[in-house]
C-alpha positions in Angstrom: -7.7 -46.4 70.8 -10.2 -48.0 73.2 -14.0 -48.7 72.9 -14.9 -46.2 75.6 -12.6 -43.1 74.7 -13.2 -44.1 71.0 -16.8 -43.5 72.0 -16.4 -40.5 74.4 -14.4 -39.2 71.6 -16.9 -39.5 68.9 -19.7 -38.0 70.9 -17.8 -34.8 71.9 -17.3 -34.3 68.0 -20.8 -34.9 67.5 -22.0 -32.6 70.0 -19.8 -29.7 68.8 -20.9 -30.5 65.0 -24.6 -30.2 65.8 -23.9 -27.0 67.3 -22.0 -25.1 64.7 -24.4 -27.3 61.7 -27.4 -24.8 63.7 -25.6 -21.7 62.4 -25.6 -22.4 58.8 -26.3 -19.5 56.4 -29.1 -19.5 54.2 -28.9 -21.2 50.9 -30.0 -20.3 47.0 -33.6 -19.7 46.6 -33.3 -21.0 43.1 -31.3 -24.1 44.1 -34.1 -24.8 47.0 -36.9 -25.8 43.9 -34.1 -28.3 43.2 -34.5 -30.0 46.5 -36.7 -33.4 46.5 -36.2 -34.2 50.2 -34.2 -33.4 53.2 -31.2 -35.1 53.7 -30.9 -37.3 57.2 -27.3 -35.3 57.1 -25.8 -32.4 55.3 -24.7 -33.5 51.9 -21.5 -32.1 49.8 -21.9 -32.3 46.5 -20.5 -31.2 42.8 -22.3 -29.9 39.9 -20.5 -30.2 36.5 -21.7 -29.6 32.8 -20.5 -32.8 32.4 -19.7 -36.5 34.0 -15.8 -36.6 33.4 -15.9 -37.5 37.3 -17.1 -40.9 36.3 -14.2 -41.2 34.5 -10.7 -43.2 36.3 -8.4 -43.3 33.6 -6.4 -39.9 32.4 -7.1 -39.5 28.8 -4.6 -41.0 25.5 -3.0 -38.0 24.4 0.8 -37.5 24.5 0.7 -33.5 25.2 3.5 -32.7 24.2 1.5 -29.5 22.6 -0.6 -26.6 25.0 -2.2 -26.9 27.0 -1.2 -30.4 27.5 -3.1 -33.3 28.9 -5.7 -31.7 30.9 -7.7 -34.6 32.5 -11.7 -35.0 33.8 -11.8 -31.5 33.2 -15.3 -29.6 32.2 -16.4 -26.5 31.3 -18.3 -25.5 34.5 -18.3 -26.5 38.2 -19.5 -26.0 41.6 -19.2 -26.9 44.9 -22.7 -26.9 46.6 -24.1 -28.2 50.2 -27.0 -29.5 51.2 -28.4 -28.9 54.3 -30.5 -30.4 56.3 -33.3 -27.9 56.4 -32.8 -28.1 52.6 -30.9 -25.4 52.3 -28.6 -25.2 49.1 -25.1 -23.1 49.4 -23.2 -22.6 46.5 -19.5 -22.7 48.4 -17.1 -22.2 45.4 -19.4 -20.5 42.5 -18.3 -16.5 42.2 -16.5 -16.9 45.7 -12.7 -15.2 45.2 -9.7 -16.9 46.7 -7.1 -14.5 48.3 -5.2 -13.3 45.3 -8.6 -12.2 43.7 -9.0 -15.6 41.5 -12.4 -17.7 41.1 -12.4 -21.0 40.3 -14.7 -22.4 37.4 -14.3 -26.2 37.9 -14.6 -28.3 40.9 -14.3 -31.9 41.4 -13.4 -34.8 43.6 -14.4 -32.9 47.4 -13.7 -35.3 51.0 -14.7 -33.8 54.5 -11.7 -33.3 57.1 -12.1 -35.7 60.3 -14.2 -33.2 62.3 -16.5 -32.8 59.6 -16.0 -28.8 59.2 -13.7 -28.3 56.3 -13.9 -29.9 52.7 -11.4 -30.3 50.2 -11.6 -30.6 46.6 -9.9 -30.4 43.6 -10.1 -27.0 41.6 -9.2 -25.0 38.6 -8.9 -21.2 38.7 -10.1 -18.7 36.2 -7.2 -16.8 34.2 -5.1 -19.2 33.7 -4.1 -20.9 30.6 -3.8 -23.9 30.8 -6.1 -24.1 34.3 -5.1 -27.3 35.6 -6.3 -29.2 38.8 -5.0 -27.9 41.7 -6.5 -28.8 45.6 -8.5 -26.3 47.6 -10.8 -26.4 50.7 -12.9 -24.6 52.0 -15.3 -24.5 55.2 -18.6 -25.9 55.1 -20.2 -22.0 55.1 -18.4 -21.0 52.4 -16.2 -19.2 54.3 -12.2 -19.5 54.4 -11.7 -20.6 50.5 -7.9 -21.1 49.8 -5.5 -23.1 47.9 -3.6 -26.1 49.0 -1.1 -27.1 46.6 0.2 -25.1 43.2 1.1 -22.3 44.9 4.1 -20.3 44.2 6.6 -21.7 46.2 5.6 -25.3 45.2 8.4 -27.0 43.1 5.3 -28.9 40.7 6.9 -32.0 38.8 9.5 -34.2 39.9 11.0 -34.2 36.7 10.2 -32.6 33.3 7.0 -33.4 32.0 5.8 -33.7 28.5 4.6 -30.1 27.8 7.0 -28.3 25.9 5.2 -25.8 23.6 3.2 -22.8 24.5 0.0 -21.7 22.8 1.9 -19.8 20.4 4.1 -22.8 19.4 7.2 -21.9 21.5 9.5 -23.7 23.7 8.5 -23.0 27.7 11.4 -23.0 30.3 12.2 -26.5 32.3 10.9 -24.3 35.1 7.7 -23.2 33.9 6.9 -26.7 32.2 7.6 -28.4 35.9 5.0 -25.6 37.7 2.3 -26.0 34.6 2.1 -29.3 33.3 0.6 -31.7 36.2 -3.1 -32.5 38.3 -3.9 -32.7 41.6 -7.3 -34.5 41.9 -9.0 -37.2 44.8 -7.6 -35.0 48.3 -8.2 -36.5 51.4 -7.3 -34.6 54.5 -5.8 -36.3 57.9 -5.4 -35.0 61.5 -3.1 -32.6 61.7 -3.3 -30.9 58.3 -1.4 -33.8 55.9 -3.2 -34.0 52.5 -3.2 -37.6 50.8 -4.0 -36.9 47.1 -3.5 -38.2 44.0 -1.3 -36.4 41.4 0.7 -36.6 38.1 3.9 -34.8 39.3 6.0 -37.5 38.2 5.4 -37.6 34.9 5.6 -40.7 33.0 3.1 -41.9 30.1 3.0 -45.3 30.4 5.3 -46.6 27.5 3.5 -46.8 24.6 -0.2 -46.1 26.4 0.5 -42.8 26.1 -2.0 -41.9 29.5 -0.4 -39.6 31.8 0.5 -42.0 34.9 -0.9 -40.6 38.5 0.0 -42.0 42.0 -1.0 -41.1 45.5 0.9 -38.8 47.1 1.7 -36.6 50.5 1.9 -33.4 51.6 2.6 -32.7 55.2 2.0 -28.9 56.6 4.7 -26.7 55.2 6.7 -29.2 53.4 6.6 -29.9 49.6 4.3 -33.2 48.9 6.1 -36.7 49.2 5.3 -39.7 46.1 3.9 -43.2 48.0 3.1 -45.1 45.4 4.6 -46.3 42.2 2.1 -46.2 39.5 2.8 -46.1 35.6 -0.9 -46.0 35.2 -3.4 -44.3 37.7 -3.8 -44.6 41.0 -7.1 -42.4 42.0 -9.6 -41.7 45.4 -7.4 -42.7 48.6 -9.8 -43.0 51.7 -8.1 -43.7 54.6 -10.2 -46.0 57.3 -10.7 -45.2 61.1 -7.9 -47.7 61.3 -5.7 -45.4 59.7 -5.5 -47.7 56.8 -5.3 -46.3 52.9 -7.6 -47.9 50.8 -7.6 -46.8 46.6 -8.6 -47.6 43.3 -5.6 -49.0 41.1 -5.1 -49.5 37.6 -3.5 -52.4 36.5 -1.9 -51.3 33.6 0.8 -53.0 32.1 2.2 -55.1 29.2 5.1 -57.2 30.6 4.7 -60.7 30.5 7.1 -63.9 31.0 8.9 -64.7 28.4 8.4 -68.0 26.4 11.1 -69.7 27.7 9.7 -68.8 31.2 12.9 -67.6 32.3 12.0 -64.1 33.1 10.0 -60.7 31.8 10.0 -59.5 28.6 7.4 -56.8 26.9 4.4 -58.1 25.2 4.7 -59.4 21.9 1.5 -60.1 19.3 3.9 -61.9 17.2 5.4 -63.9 19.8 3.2 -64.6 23.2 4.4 -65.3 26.4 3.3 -67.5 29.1 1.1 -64.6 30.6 -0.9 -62.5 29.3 -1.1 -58.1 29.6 -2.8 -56.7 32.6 -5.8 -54.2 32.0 -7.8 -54.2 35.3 -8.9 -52.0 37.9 -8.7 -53.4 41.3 -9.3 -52.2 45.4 -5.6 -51.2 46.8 -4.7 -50.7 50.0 -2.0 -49.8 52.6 -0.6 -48.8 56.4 -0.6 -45.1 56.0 2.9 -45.0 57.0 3.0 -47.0 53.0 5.5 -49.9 53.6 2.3 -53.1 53.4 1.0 -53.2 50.2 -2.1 -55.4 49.6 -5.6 -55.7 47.6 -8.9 -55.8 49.3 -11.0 -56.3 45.9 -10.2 -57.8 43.1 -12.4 -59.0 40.5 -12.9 -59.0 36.7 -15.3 -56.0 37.3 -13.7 -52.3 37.7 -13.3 -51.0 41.4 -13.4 -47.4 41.4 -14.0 -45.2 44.2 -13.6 -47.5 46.9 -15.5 -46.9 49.8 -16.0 -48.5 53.4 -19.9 -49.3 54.7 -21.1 -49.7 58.1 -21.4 -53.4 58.0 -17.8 -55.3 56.7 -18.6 -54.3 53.0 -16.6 -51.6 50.5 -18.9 -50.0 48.1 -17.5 -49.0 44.8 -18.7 -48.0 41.3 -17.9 -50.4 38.8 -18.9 -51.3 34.9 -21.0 -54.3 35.0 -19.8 -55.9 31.8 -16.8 -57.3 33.3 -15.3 -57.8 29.4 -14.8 -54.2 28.7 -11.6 -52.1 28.8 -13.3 -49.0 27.4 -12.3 -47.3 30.4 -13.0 -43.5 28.4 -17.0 -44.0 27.4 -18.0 -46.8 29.6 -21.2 -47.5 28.0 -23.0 -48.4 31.8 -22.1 -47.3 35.2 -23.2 -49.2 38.3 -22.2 -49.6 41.8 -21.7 -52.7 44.2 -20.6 -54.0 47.5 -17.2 -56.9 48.1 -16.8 -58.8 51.5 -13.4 -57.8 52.3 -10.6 -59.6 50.6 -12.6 -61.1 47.7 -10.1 -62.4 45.1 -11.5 -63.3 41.6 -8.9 -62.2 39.6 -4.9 -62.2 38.9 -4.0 -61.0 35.9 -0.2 -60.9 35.6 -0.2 -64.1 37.5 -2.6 -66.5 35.4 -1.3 -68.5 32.4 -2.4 -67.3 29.1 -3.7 -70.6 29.0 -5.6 -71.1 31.9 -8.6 -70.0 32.9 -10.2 -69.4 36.5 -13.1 -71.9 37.4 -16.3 -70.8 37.7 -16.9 -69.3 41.4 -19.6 -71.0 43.6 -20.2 -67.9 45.4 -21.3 -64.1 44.3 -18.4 -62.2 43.5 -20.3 -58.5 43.9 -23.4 -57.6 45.3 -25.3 -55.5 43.3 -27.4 -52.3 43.6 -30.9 -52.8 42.4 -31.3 -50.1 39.6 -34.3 -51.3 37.6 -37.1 -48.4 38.5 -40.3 -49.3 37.2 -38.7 -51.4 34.4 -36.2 -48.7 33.7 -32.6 -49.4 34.2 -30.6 -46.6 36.2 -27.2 -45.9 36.1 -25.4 -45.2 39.4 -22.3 -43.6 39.9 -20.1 -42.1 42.4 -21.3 -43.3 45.6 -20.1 -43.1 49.3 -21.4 -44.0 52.8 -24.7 -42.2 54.3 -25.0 -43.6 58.2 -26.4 -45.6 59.6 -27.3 -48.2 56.6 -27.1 -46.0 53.4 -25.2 -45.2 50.1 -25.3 -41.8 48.6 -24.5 -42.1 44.9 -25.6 -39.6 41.6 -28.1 -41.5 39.5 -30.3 -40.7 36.7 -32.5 -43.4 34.1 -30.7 -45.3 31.1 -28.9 -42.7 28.6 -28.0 -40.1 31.2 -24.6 -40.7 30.2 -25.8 -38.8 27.1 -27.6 -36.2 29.4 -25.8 -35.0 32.2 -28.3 -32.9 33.7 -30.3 -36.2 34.6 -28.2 -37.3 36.7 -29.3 -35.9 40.3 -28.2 -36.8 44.2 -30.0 -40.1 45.2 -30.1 -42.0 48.9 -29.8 -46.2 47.9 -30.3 -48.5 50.8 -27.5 -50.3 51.8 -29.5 -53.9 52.3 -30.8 -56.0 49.8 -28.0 -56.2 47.3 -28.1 -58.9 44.8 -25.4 -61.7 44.7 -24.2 -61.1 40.9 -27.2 -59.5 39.4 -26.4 -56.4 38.2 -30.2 -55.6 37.1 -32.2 -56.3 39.7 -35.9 -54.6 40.4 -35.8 -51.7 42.8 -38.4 -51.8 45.7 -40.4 -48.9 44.6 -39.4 -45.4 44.2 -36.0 -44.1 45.8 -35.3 -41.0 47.2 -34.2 -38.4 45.5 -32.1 -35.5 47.5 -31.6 -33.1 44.6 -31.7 -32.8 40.9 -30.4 -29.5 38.7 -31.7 -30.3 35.4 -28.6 -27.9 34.1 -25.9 -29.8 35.8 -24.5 -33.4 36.3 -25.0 -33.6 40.1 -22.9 -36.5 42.0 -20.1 -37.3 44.4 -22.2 -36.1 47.2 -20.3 -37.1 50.6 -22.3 -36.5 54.0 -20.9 -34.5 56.5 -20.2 -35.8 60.0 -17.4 -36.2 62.2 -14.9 -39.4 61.8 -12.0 -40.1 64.5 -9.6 -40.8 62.3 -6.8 -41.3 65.1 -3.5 -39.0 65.4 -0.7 -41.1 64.6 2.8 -41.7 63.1 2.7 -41.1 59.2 6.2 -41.3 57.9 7.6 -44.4 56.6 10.1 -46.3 58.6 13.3 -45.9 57.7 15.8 -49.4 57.1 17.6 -50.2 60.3 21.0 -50.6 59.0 23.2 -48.7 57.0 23.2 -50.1 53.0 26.4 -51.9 52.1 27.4 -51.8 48.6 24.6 -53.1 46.2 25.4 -55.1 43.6 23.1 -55.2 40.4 22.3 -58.0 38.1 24.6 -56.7 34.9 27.3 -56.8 37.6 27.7 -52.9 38.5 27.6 -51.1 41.6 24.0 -49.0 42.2 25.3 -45.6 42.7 22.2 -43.9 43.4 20.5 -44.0 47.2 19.0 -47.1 47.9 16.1 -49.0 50.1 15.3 -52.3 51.8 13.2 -54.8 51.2 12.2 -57.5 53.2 10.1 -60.9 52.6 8.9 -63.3 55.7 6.8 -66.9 55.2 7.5 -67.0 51.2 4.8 -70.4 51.6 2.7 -68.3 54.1 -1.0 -70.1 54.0 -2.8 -66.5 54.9 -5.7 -66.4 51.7 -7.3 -70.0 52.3 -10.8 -68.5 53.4 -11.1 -65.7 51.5 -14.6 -64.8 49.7 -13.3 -66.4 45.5 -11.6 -68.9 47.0 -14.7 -71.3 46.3 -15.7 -73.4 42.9 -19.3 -73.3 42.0 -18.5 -77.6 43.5 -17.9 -75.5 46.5 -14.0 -77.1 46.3 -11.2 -75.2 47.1 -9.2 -73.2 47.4 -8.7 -71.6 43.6 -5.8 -69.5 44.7 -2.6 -71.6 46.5 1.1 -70.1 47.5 3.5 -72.2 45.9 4.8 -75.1 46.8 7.1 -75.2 49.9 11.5 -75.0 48.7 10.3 -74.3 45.1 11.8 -70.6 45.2 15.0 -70.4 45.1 15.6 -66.7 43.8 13.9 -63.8 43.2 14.4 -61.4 40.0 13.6 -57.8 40.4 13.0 -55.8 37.0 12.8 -52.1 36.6 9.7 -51.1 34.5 11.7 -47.5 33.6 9.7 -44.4 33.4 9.1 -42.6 30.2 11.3 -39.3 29.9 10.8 -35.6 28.3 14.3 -34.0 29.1 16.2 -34.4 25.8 16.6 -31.7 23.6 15.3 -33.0 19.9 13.2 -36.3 21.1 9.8 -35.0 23.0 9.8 -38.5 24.9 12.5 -41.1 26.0 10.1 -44.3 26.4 11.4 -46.2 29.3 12.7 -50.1 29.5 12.1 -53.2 31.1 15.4 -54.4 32.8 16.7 -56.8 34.8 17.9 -55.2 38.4 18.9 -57.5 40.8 19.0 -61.7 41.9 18.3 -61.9 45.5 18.4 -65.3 46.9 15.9 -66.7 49.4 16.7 -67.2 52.9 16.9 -70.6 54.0 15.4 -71.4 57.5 11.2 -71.9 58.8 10.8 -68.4 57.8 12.1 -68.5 54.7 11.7 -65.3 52.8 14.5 -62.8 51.3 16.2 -59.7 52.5 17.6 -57.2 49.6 19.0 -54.0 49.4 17.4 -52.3 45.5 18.3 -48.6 44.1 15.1 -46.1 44.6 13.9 -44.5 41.3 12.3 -46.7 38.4 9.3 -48.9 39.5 9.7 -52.9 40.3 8.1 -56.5 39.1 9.6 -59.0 40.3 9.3 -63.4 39.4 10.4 -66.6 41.9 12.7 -68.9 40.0 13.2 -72.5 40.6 16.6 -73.8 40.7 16.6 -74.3 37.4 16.3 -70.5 36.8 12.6 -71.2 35.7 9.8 -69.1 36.6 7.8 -71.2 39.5 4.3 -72.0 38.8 1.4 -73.8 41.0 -2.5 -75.1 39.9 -4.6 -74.6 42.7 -7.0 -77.3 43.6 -10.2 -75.9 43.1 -12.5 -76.8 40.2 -15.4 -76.4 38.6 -18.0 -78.7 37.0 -16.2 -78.8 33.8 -12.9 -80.0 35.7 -11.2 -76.2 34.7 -8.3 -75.5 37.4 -6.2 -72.2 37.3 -2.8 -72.3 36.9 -0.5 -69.3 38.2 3.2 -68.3 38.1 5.3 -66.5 40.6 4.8 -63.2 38.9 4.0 -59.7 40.9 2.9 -57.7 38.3 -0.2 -56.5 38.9 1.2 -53.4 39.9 4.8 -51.8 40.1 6.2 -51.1 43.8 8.5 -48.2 44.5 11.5 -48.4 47.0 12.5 -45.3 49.3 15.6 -44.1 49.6 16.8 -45.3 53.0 13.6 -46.9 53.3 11.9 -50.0 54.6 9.4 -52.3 52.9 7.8 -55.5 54.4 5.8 -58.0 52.6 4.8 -61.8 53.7 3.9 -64.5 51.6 4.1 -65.3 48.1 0.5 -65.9 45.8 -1.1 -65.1 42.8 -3.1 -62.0 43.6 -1.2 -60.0 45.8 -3.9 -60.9 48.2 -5.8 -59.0 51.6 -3.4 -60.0 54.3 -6.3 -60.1 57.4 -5.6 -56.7 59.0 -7.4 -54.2 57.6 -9.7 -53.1 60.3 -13.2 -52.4 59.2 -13.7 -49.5 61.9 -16.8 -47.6 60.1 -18.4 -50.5 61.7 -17.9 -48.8 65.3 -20.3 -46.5 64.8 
């Protein structure tokens, strides 16, 4: 779209948002005491008994037992806007859905691209097990309905682990497949498609034993559509003015290479391998037609709900003690900005003994949350224009305290290069604060032109010969392509990481030119609950396929693979080793980092029929330059 109907566009929106923003009904005369100040825009917000929402990760449990996993769930919650004129509307709380039903949780709400509608995820009274299903509603409370778990939706995939009812007998396939899943983290484009995340293909992560989630589609009228390939979680898609997905993904996994450093094998105590498990969260992102995977934050710290600013920035909550992994009771909450791109990790990549250097520049910029010598912890936050963040916060402990965590405006300048404790500049501004409830992911309502476009995948341009697989047998099942370009591509060398604290560089290299001969894909199988005595079948890492690289200036590789389990995949030399580089960057104590050709910082998922693209090949899975930063336009 143009600058000047981009503009024109925008400004119509505007105009007819102020309008129908004039007509709002009035709020709660109770919630009005709980008002601090008036908002500069209308503010959607939850208000829980509890702050499961800080939560990322689904829960350990194998739920095989009623009523199952039943993840960030609490025992009350509401859906509540604040106006302008301050104002509170309780949108969801006593409000019936068209078959009668009330809901009695909320969480998770987004505002549709003309600012009038929110969804959210929901769960409804009267049922047992009430899981998360999506919702919206309009912005006076009007026109509450369901989106997904209705009766003609199919549910799982496949069979998931519940098996028992309350009363300790078996439920039918059918029923387990409508019960036993979440839909949480809706965002809704133009023209009515929902992009949520969901754990309708169930899977429990090997021997994690967290029910996996990934994002998923649902156009109008059809039955929603997997994108991504998780084993762990993928959570909170937000799709940019550019009509690019961004997303918080958990890097999850135990493969490693082997010893030998032939190939992939599953981590062994007894018996390490050259690299080490993954456990990270990291910024995700993708076209929204899902064939260009790429990160556009990755650092030792978490990156949870990933957020775009008005200057080149994401905001995102995080856990400032980069060194943890409690990912259930994260003892402290903070949030942060990244300059787009920012590598400072790569996990499945690094050798186990290798280390990166110390960085010469800050990694994260920090909220200041130290309020009159108090620390703060901040949570949840999203963008408030023109140059703020709206995040829940409440003092040190609140973790321990829900109802002190209220609706808070942060300004969006004067972030601290890593200090994650820095002094706030007096008081800030509170919006609301129920003492009775944890208030947060407040979202401010106003118009973004998200542009109408294209959003199914492409499809391959040839018709799939027979595919051959690495123990010598034909794949039977549908299959997709896959396609590399510039294997040696030189596209991370200016990235924010790739400086030492000698500002030398860069710490992250491709590897060298004509050292990839091959590339091995492995399946990281799925777990599985359909056999009749065993409540789960765990799933197995196996080789898939050898596809050899394409000689020529754009060398790269061209591969038909079978759809279904997720992919790794490794470079091999022509000695069948697995490649490996040191970048050039050090720090004062002379420390280098040392990566292999390894992918594994997530699993990708091939299409049947479809086309995937990637270019290059580095440790990090880096930002590949074209993600536009469109918040920025306005």
């Amino acid at each position: 779209m143009n600058r000047p109907v981009f503009y024109w566009t925008l400004s119509a929106l505007l105009f007819l948002w102020l309008g129908w923003i004039w007509f709002f009904p009035k709020g709660d005369a109770r919630l009005k005491g709980f008002v601090k100040n008036r908002p500069p825009y209308p503010i959607v917000f939850t208000s829980r008994t509890g702050t499961s929402s800080f939560i990322a990760s689904s829960p350990k449990a194998p739920g095989f037992s009623f009523p199952g996993i039943a993840p960030w769930q609490e025992k009350e919650g509401r859906l509540r806007l604040l106006a302008r004129h301050g104002e509170v509307i309780e949108l969801t709380w006593g409000k019936k859905l068209p078959d009668g039903s009330t809901l009695l949780d909320v969480m998770g709400p987004n505002l549709s691209p003309d600012g009038k509608e929110i969804v959210f995820a929901g769960r409804k009274s009267g049922q047992a097990p009430s899981r998360f299903r999506l919702f919206s509603v309009h912005l006076d409370g009007s026109k509450l309905r369901q989106l997904t778990g209705l009766e003609d939706d199919p549910g799982c995939a496949a069979l998931p682990p519940l098996r028992f009812d309350s009363q300790g007998n078996t439920l039918a396939d059918a029923e387990r497949k409508k019960i036993d899943y979440d839909d949480v983290d809706p965002f809704l484009l133009p023209g009515g498609t929902l992009v949520f995340a969901s754990s309708r293909l169930p899977d429990l992560g090997g021997e994690f034993e967290r029910r996996a989630t990934q994002i998923w589609f649902k156009d109008p009228g059809a039955h929603p559509r997997m994108a991504s390939a998780s084993r762990s979680n993928d959570r909170w898609p937000f799709v940019l003015l550019s009509r690019k997905m961004i997303f918080s993904s958990w890097s999850h996994t135990k493969e490693v290479l082997n010893p030998e450093g032939t190939g992939l094998e599953m981590f062994n105590p007894l018996k390490p391998g050259l690299t080490q498990p993954c456990d990270r969260w990291f910024g995700a992102a993708n076209t929204i037609t899902w064939e260009r995977f790429g990160s556009v934050v990755k650092a030792p710290e978490a990156v949870w709900r990933i957020r775009p600013l008005s200057t080149p920035r994401y905001v995102f909550m995080t856990n400032p003690d980069s060194s943890s992994t409690d990912w259930d009771s994260p003892g402290d909450l903070s949030v942060a900005q990244a300059e787009p791109g920012l590598i400072a990790s790569s996990p499945s990549s690094l050798a186990a003994d290798s280390q990166l250097p110390n960085a010469g520049e800050a990694r994260l910029h920090w909220a200041p949350r130290l309020v009159n010598g108090t620390r703060w912890t901040l949570a949840t936050p999203n963008p408030c224009p023109p140059n703020q963040v709206l995040l829940s916060a409440g003092p040190q402990g609140s973790l321990k305290s829900p109802g002190s965590f209220g609706i808070y405006l942060w300004p969006q300048e004067g972030w601290l290069g890593d200090n994650p404790n820095g002094e706030f500049p007096g008081q800030p501004l509170a919006l609301f604060d129920d003492p009775d409830f944890a208030d947060a992911e407040p979202v401010a309502v106003y118009p973004r032109a998200i542009p109408v476009g294209i959003l199914q995948a492409p499809s391959s341009p040839a018709k799939p010969p027979p595919v051959e697989l690495a123990n010598g047998q034909l794949a039977l099942g549908p299959v997709g392509l896959v396609q590399n370009q510039g294997l040696y591509f030189h596209e991370m060398d200016k990235l924010p990481g790739q400086k030492t604290e000698k500002n030398d560089g860069p710490v992250f290299v491709p590897f060298p030119t004509g050292s990839i001969k091959k590339i091995a894909f492995y399946t990281s199988g799925r777990d599985r609950f359909d056999d009749e005595t065993k409540p789960v079948i765990a799933g197995k890492l196996e080789l898939l396929k050898i596809a050899e690289v394409l000689p020529g200036d754009t060398t790269g590789f061209l591969t038909w693979l079978p759809t279904g389990d997720p992919t790794m995949l490794v470079g091999l030399n022509e000695k069948g080793k697995v490649v490996q580089v040191t970048g050039p960057g050090s720090d004062k104590q002379g420390r280098r980092a040392r990566f292999y050709a390894f992918a594994g910082d997530h699993v990708s998922g091939v299409r049947p029929q479809g086309y995937h693209f990637c270019s290059g090949c580095h440790a990090g899975h880096s930002f590949n330059g074209d993600y536009d930063f469109a918040e920025s336009r306005r």
